[in-house]
C-alpha positions as a Markdown table, in Angstrom:
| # | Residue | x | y | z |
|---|---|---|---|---|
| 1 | Unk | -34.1 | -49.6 | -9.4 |
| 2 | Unk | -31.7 | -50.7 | -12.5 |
| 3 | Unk | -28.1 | -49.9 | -12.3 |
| 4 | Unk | -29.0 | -47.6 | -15.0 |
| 5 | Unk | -31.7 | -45.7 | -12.9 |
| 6 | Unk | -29.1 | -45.4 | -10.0 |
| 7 | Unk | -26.2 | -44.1 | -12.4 |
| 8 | Unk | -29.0 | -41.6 | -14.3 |
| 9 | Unk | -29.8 | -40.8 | -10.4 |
| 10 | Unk | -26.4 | -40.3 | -9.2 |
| 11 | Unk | -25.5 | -37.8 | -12.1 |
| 12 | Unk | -28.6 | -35.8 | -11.2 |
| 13 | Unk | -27.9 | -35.5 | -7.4 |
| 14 | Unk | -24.1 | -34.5 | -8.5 |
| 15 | Unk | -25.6 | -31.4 | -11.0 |
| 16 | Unk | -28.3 | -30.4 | -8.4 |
| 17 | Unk | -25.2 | -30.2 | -5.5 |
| 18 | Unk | -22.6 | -28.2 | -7.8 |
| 19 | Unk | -25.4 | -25.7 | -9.1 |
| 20 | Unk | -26.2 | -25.4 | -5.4 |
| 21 | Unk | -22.6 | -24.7 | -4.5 |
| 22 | Unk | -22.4 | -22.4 | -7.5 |
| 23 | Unk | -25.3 | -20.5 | -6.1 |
| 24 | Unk | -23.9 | -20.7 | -2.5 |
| 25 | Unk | -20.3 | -18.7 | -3.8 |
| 26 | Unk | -21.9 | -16.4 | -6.3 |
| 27 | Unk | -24.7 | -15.3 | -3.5 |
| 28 | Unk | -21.4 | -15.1 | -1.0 |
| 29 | Unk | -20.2 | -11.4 | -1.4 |
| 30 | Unk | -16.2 | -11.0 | -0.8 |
| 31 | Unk | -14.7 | -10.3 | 2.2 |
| 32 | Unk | -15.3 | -6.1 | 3.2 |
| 33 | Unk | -12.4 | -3.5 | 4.2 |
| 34 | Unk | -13.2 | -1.8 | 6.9 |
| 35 | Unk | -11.0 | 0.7 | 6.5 |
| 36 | Unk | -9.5 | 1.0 | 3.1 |
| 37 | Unk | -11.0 | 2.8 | 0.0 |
| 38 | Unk | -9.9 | -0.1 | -2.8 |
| 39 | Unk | -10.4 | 1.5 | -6.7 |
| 40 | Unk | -13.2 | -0.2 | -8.8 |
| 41 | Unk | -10.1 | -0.4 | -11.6 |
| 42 | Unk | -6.3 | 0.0 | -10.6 |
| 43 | Unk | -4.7 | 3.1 | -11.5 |
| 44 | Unk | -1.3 | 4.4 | -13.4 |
| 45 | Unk | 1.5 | 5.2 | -11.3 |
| 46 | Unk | 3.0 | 8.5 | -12.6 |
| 47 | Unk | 6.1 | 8.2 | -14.4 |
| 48 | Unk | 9.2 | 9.7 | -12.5 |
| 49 | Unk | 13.3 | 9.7 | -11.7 |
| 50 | Unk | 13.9 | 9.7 | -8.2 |
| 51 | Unk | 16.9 | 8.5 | -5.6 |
| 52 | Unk | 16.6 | 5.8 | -3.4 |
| 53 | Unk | 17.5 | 6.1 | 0.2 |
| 54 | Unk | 21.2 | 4.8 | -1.1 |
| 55 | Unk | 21.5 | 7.5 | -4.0 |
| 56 | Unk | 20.9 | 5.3 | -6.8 |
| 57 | Unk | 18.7 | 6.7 | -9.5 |
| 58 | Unk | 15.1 | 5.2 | -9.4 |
| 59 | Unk | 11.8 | 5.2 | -11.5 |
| 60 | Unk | 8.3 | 3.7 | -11.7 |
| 61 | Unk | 9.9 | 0.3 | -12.0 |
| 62 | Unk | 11.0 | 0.3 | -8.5 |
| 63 | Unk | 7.0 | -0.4 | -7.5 |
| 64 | Unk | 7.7 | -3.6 | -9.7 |
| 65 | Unk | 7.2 | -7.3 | -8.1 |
| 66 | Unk | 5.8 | -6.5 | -5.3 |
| 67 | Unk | 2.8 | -5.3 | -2.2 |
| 68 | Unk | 3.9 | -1.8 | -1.7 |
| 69 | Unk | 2.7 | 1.0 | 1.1 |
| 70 | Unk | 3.5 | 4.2 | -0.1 |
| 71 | Unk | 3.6 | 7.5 | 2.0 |
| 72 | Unk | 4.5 | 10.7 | 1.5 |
| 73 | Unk | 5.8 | 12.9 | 4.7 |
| 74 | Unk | 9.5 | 14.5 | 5.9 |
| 75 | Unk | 12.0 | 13.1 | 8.5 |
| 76 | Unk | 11.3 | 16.7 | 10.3 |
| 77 | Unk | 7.8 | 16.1 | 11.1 |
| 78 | Unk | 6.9 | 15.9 | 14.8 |
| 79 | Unk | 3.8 | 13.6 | 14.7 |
| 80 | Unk | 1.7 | 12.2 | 11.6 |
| 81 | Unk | 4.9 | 10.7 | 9.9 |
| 82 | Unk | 6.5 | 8.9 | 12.7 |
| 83 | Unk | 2.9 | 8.2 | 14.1 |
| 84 | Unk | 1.5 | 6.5 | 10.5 |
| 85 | Unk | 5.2 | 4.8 | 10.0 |
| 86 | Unk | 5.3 | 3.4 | 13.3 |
| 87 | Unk | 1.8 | 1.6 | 12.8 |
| 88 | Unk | 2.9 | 0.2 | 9.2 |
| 89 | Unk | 6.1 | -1.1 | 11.0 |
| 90 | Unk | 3.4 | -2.7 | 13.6 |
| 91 | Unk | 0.8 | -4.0 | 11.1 |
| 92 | Unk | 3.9 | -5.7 | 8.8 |
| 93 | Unk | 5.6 | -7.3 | 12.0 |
| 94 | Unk | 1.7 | -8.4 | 12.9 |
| 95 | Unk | 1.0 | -9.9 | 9.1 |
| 96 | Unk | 4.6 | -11.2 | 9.4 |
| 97 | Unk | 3.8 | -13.4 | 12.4 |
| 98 | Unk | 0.6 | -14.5 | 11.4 |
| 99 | Unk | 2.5 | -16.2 | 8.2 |
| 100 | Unk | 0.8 | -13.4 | 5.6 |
| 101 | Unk | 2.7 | -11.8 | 3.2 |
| 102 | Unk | 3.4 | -8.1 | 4.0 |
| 103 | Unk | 3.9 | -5.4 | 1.8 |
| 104 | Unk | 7.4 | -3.0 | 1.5 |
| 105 | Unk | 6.8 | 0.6 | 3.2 |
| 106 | Unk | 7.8 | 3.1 | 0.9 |
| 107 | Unk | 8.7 | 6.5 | 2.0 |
| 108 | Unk | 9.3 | 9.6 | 0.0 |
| 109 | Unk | 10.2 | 12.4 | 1.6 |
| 110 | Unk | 8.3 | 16.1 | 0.5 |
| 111 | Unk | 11.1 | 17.4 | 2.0 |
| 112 | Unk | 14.2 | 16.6 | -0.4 |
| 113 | Unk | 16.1 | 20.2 | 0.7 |
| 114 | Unk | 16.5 | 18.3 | 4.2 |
| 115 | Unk | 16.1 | 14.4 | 3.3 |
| 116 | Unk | 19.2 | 13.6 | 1.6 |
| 117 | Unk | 19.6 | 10.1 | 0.7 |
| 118 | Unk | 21.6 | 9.1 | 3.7 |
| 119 | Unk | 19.0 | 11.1 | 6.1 |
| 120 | Unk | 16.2 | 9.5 | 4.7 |
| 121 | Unk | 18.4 | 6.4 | 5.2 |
| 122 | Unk | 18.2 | 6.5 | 8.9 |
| 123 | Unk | 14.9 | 7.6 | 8.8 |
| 124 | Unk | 13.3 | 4.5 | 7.2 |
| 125 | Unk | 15.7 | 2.0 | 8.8 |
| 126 | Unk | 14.3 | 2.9 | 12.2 |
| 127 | Unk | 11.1 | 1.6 | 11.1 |
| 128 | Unk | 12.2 | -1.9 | 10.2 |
| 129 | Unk | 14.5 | -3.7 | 7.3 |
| 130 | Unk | 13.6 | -3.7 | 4.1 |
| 131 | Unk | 11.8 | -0.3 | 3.9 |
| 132 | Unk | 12.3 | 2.2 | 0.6 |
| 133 | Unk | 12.8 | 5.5 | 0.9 |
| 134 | Unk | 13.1 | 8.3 | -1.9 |
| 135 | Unk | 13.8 | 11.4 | -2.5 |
| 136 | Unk | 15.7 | 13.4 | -5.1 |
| 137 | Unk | 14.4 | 16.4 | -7.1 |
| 138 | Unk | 11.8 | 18.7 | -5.5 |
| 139 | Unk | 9.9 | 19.1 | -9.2 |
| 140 | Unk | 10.1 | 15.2 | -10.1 |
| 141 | Unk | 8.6 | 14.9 | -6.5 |
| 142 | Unk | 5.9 | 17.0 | -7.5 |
| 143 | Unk | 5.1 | 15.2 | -10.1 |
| 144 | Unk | 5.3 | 12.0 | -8.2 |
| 145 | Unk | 2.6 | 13.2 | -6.2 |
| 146 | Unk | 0.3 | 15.1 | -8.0 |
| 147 | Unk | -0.3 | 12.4 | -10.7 |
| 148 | Unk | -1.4 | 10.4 | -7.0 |
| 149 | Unk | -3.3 | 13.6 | -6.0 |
| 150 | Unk | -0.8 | 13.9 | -2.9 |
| 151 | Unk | -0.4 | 17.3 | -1.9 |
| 152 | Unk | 2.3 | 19.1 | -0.2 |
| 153 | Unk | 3.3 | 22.7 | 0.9 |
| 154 | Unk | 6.4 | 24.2 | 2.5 |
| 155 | Unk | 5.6 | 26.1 | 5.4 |
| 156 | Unk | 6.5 | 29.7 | 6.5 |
| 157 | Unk | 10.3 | 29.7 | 7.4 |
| 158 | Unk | 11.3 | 30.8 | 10.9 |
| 159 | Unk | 14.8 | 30.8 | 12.3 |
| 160 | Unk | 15.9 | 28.6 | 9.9 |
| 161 | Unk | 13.3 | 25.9 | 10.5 |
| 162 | Unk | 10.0 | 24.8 | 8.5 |
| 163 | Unk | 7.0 | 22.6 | 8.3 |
| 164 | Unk | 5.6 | 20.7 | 5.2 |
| 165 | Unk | 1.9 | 20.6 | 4.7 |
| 166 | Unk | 0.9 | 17.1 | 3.3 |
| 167 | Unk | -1.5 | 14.6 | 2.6 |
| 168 | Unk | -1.6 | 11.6 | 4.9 |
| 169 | Unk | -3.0 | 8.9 | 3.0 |
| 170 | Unk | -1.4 | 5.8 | 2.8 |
| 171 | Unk | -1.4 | 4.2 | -0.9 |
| 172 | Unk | -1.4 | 0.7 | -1.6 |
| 173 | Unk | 0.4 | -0.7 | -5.0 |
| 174 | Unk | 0.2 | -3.9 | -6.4 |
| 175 | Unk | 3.6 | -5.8 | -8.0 |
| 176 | Unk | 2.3 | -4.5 | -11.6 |
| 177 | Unk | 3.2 | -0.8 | -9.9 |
| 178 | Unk | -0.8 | 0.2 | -10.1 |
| 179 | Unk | -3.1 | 1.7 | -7.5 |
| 180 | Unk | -4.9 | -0.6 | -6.0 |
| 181 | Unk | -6.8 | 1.5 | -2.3 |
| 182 | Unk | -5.8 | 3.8 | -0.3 |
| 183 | Unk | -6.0 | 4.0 | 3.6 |
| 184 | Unk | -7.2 | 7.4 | 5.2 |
| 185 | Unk | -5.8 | 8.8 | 8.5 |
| 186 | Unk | -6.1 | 8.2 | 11.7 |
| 187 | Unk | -3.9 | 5.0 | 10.8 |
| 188 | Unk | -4.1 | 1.9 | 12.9 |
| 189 | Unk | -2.3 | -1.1 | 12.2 |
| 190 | Unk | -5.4 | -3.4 | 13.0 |
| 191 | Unk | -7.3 | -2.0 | 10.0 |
| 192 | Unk | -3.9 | -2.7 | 7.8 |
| 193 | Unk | -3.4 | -6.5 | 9.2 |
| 194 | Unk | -7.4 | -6.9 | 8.5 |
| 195 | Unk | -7.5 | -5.0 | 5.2 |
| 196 | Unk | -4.3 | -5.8 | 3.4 |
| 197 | Unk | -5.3 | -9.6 | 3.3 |
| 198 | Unk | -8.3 | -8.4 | 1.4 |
| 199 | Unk | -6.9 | -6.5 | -1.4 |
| 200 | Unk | -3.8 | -8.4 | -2.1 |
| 201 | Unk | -6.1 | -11.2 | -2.4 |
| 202 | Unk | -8.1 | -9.6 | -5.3 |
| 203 | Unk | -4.8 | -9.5 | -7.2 |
């Protein structure tokens, strides 16, 4: 065989491999959650002007830069809320040690007649450094919310005391501030560590 027959030969081997490798990755579906819902197209974060745990005045630009988890749920609640923010704090510290990037947990309170700044302060600081809190006006939370399709409902009073009724999805945000899945309850920070990879992946 001439040099030219080997180099015609060569090229031919070299197309037939990359258009087999081609095929290979576009036949190879992505990675699945196992948990998560992710959104076929990211989604608008409502507009709104809250406080952060520290009393300074916030809006949608706080979501800006980076992986967020966002929850919605009251200091005063006896289960879901400390139950769901324990497991973030888990999943992050797991992700964290396994040299993955792990999003911010973000915590606004449905609750802002109780949740002052400096309650929610302590609040989200028991789960970890780092975490953003927020609360402020009850009708900009509202709006917060609903444009996410959280809901939330004060309770009956009784001897001064109250529950909230609320969604318990966890929301995931991307550092452009849009919607990118959501996580439904029961929450377990396995399905976070093995899911989060996923979508922040996708970009």
């Amino acid at each position: 065989m001439t040099a030219r027959n080997l180099f015609i030969a060569g090229v031919a081997i070299v197309a037939i491999a990359t258009g087999l490798w081609f095929s290979l990755e576009l036949a190879t579906p992505p990675p699945a959650t196992r948990s998560a819902t992710v959104f076929p197209e990211p989604g608008e974060l409502p507009q709104f002007s809250l406080l952060d745990q520290h009393g300074n005045a916030i809006d949608r630009s706080v979501f800006d830069g980076q992986w967020d988890l966002l929850y919605f749920g009251y200091t005063n609640c006896p289960d879901i809320c400390p139950l769901t923010l324990a497991e973030l704090a888990k999943a992050r510290q797991q992700l964290t040690a396994a040299g993955a990037d792990a999003p911010r947990i973000v915590f606004v309170s449905v609750d802002p007649e109780r949740d002052t700044p400096d309650v929610v302060a302590k609040y989200v600081a028991y789960f970890g450094d780092a975490n953003l809190g927020i609360t402020g006006d009850l009708d900009q939370i509202r709006k917060f919310a609903k444009g996410l399709g959280i809901f939330f409902a004060k309770g009956r009073e009784e001897g001064g005391m109250y529950s909230v009724d609320h969604s318990s999805v966890v929301l995931v945000v991307d550092p452009h501030a849009k919607l990118r899945a959501l996580f439904s309850a029961p929450h377990k920070a396995d399905d976070f560590v093995h899911d989060l990879p996923i979508i922040m992946a996708r970009g």
